[in-house]
NUZA-926381 format. One record per residue (C-alpha): residue number from 1; chain; y, x, z. Coordinates in Angstrom, 2 decimals, always signed. Layout:
% residues N
<pt num="NUM" chaine="A" yy="Y" xx="X" zz="Z"/>
...
This chain:
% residues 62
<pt num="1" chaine="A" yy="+101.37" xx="-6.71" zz="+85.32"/>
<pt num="2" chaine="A" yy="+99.88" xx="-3.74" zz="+86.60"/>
<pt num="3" chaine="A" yy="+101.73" xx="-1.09" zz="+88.52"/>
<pt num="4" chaine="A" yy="+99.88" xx="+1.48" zz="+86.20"/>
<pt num="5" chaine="A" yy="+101.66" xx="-0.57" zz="+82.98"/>
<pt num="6" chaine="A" yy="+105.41" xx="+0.39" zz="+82.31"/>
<pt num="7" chaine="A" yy="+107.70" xx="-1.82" zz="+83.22"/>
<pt num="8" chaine="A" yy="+108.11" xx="-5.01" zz="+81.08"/>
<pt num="9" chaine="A" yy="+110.93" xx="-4.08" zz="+78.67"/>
<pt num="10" chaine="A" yy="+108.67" xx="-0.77" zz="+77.62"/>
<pt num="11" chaine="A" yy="+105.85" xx="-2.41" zz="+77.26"/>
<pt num="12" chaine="A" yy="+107.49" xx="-5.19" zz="+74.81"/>
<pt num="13" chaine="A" yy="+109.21" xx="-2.15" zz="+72.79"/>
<pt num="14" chaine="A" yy="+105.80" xx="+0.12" zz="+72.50"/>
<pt num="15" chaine="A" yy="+103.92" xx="-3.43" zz="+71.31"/>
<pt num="16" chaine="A" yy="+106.74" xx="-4.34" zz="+69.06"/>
<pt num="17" chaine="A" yy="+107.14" xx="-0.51" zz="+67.86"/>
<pt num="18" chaine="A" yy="+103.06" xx="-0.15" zz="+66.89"/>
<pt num="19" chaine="A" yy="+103.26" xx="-3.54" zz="+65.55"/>
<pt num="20" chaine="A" yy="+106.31" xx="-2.91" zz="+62.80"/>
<pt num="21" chaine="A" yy="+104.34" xx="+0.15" zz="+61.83"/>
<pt num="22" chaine="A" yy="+100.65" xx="-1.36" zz="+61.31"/>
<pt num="23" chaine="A" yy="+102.78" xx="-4.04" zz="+58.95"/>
<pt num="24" chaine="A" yy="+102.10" xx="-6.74" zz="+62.01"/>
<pt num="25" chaine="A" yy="+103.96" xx="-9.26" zz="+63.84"/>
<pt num="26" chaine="A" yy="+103.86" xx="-9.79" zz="+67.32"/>
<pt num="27" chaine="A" yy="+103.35" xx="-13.61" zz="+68.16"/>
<pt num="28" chaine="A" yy="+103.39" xx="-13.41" zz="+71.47"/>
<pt num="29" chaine="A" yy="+102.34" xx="-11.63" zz="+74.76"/>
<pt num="30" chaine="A" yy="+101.19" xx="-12.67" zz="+77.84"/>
<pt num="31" chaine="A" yy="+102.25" xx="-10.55" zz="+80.46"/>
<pt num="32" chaine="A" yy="+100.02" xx="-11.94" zz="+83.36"/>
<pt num="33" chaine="A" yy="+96.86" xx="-11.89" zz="+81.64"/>
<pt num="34" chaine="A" yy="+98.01" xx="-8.69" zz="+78.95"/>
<pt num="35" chaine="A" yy="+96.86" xx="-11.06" zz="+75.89"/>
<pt num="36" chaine="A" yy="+99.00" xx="-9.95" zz="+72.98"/>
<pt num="37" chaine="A" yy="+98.98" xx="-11.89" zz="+69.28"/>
<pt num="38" chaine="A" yy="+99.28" xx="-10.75" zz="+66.37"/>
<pt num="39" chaine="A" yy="+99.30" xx="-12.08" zz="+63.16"/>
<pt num="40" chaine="A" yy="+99.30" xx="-10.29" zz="+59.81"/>
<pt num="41" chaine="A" yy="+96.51" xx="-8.79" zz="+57.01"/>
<pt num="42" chaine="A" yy="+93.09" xx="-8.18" zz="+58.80"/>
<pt num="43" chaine="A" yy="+93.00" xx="-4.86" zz="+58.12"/>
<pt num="44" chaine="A" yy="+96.48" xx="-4.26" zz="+59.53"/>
<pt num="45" chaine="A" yy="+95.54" xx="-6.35" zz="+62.53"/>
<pt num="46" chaine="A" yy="+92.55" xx="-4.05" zz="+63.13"/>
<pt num="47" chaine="A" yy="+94.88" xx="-0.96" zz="+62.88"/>
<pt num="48" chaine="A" yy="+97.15" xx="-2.73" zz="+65.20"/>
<pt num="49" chaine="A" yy="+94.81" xx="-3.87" zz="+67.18"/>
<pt num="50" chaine="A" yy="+93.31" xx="-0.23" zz="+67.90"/>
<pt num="51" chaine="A" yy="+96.48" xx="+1.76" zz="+68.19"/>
<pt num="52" chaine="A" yy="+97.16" xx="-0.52" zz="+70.98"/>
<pt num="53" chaine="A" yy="+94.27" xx="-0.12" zz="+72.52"/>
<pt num="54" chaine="A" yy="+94.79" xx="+3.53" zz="+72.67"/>
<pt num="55" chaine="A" yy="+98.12" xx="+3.78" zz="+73.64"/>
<pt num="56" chaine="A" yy="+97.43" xx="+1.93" zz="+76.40"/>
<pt num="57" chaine="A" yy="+94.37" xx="+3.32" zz="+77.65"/>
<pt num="58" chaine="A" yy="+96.33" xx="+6.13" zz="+78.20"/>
<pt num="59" chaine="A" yy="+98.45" xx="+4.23" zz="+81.01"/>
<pt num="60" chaine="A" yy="+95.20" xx="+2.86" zz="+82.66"/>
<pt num="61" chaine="A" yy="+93.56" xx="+6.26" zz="+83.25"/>
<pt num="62" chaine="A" yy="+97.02" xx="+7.59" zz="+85.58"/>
């Protein structure tokens, strides 16, 4: 994982965290290659999905 990522525990908790609220579950999450599944309604997926990718775009651009 990159050094710009929080450490692994965080990272699990803020995944699991924005997962539980966008009515998603986390399948699974592949540190290495930061693949995360999720499975769930498509539109809840999407919201998932996006609040991810926003939360941790903010840990790329440090």
């Amino acid at each position: 994982m990159d050094s710009t990522f929080p450490d692994k525990n965080r990272y699990l908790n803020l995944v699991a965290g924005i997962s539980v609220l966008n009515g998603c579950k986390l399948l699974s999450i592949d540190f290495p290659h930061q693949v995360i599944k999720l499975r769930g309604p498509q539109e809840a997926v999407r919201a998932c999905y996006s609040e991810l990718e926003e939360m941790l775009g903010r840990y790329q651009t440090k």
